[in-house]
N, CA and C atoms as a LAMMPS dump frame, in Angstrom:
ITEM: TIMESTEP
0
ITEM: NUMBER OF ATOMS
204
ITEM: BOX BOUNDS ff ff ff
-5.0000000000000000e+02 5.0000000000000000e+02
-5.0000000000000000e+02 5.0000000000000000e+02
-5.0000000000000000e+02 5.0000000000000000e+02
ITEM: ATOMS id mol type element x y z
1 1 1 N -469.335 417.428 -280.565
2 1 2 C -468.19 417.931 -279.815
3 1 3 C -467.885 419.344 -280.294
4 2 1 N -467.558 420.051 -279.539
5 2 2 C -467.593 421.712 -279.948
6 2 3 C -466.098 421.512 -279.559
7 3 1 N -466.265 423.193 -280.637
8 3 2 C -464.259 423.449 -280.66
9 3 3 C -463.508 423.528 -279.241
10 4 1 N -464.421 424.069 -277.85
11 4 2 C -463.505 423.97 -276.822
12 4 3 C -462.99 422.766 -276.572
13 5 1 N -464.297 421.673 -276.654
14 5 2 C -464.092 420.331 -276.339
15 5 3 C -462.896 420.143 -276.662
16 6 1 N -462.553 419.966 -278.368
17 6 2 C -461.023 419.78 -278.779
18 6 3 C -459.796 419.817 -278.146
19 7 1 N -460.301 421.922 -277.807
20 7 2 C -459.019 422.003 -277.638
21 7 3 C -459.039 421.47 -276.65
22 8 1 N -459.532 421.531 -275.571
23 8 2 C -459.376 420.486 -274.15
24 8 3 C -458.95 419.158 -274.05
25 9 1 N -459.475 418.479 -274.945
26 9 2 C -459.306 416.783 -275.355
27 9 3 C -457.681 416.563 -275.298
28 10 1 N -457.201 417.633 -276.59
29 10 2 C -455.828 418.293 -277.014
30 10 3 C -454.84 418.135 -275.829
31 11 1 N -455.215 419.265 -274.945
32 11 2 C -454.619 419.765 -273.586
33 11 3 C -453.951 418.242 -272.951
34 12 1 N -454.729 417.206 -273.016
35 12 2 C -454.637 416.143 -272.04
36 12 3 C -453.978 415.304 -272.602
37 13 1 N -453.471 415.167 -274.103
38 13 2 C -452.954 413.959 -274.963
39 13 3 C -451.254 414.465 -274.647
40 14 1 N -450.358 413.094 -274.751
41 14 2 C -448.881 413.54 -274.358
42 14 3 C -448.316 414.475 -275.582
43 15 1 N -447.035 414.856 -275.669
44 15 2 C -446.437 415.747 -276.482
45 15 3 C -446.104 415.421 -277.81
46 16 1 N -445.957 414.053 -277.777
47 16 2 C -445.908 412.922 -278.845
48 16 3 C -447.453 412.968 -279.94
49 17 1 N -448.241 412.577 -279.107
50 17 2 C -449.523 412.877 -279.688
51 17 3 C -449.685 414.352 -280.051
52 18 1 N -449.826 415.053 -279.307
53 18 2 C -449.903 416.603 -280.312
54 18 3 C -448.662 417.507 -281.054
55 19 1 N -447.683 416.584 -280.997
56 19 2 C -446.85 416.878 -282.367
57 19 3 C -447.474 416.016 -283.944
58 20 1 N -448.242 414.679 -283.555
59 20 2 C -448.805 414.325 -284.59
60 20 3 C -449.995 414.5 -284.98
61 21 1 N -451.059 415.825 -284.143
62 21 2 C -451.981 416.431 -284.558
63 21 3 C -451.21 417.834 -285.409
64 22 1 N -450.295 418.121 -285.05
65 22 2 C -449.482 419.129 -285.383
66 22 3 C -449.223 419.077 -286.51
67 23 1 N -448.963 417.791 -287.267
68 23 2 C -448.535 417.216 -288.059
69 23 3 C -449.699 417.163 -289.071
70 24 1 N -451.014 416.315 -288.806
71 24 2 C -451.82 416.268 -289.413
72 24 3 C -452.562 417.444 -289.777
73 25 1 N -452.593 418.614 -288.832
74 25 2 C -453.276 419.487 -289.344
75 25 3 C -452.676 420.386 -290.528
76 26 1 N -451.458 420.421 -290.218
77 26 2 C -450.342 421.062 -291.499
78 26 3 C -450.93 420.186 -292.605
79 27 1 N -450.799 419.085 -292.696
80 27 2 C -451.042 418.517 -293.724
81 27 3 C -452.771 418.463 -294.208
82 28 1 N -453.35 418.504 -293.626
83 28 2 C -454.993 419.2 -293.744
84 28 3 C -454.834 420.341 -294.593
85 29 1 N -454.565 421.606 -293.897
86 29 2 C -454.724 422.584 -294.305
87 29 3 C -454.109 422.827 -295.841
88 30 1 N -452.758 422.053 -295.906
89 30 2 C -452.191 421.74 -297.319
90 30 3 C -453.186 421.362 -298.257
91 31 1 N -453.619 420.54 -298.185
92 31 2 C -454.23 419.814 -299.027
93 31 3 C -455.791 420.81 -299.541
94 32 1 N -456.782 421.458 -298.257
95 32 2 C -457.37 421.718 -298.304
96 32 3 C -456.881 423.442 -299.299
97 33 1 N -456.162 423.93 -298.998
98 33 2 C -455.532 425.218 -299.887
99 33 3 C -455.099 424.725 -301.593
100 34 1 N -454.493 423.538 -301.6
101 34 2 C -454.756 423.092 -303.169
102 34 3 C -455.548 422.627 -303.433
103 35 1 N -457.155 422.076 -303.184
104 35 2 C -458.302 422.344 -303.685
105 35 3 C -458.456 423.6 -304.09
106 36 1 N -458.639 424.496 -302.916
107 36 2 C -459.005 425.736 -303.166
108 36 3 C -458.37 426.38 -304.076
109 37 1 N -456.843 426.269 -304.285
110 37 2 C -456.171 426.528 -305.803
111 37 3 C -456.831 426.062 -307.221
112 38 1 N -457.408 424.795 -307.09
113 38 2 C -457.376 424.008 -308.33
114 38 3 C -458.886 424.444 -308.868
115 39 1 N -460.287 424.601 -307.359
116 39 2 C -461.174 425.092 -307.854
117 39 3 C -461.198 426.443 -308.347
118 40 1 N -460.272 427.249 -308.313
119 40 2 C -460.277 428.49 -308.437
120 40 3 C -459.708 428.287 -310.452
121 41 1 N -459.076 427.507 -310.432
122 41 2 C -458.496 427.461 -311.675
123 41 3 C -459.106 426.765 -312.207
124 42 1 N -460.336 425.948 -311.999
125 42 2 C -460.984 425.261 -313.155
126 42 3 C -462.531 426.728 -313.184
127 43 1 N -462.612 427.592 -311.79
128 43 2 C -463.642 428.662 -312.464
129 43 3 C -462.975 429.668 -313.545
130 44 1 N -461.484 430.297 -313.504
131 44 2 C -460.848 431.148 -314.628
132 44 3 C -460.669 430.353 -315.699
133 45 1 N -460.653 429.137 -315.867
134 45 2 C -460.969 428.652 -317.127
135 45 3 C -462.165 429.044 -317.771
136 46 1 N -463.272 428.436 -317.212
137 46 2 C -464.684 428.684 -316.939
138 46 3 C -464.874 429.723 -317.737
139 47 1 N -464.145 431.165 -317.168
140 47 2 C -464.471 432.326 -317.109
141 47 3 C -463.987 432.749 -319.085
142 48 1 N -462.18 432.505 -318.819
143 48 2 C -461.526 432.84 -320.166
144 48 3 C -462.601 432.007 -321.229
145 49 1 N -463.276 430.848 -320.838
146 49 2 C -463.863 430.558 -322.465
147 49 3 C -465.386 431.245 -322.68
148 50 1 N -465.69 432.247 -321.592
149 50 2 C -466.774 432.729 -321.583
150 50 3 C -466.277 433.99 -321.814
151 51 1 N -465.117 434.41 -322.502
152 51 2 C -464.637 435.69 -322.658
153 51 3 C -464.809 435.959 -321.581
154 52 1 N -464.881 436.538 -320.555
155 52 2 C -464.943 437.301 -319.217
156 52 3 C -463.578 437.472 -319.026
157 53 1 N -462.508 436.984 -319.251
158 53 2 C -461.002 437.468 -318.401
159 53 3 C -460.762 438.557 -319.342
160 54 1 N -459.771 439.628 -319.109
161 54 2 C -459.253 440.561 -319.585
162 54 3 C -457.673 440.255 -319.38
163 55 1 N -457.403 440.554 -320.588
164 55 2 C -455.257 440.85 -320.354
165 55 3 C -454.47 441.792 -320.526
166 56 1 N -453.907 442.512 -320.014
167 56 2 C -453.075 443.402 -320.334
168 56 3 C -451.79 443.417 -320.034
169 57 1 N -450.665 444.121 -320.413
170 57 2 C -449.553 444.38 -319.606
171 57 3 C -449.104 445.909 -319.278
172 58 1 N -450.611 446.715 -319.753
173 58 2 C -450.591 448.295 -319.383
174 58 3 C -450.683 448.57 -317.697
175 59 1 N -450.242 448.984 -317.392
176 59 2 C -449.936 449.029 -315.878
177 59 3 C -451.717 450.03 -315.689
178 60 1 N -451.798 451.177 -316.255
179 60 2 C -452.766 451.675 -316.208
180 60 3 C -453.721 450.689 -316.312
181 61 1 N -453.837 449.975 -317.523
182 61 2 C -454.944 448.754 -317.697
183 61 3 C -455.449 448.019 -316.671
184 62 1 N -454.516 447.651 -316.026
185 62 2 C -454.363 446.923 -315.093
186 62 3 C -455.203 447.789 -313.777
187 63 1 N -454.451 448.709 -313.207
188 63 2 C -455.237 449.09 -312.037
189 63 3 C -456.78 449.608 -312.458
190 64 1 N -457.267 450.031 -313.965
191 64 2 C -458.723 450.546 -314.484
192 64 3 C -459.431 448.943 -314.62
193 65 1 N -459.068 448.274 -314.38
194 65 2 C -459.176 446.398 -313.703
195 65 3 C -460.037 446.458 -312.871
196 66 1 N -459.222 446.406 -312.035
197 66 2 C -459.353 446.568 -310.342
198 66 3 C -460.541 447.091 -310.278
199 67 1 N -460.438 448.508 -310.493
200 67 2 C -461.345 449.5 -310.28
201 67 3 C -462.612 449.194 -310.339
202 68 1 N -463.127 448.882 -311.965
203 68 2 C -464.275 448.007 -311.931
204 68 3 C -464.546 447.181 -311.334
């Protein structure tokens, strides 16, 4: 089934029903963004015990960061 299909499928279900796709997809996307938080924070772990992170609170430091 391809994405037009969906949305079409979508189009035809009552208002009831696509307030509770409405529903589910909020809650999808939730869930799927705190993975993506949590994998991100188990690679900067990763990273800090491989020395690789840097810290500063020099503002200069900071943007000569970036830069690299």
């Amino acid at each position: 089934m391809s994405f037009s299909d969906v949305v079409e499928a979508i189009k035809t279900v009552s208002l009831d029903e696509k307030e509770e796709i409405q529903s589910l997809l909020a809650q999808y996307l939730r869930e799927e963004r705190r993975e993506e938080i949590y994998q991100n924070y188990l690679a900067s772990q990763k990273e800090e015990k491989a020395g690789k992170l840097k810290f500063s609170s020099d503002i200069d430091e900071l943007i000569q960061f970036l830069a690299d």
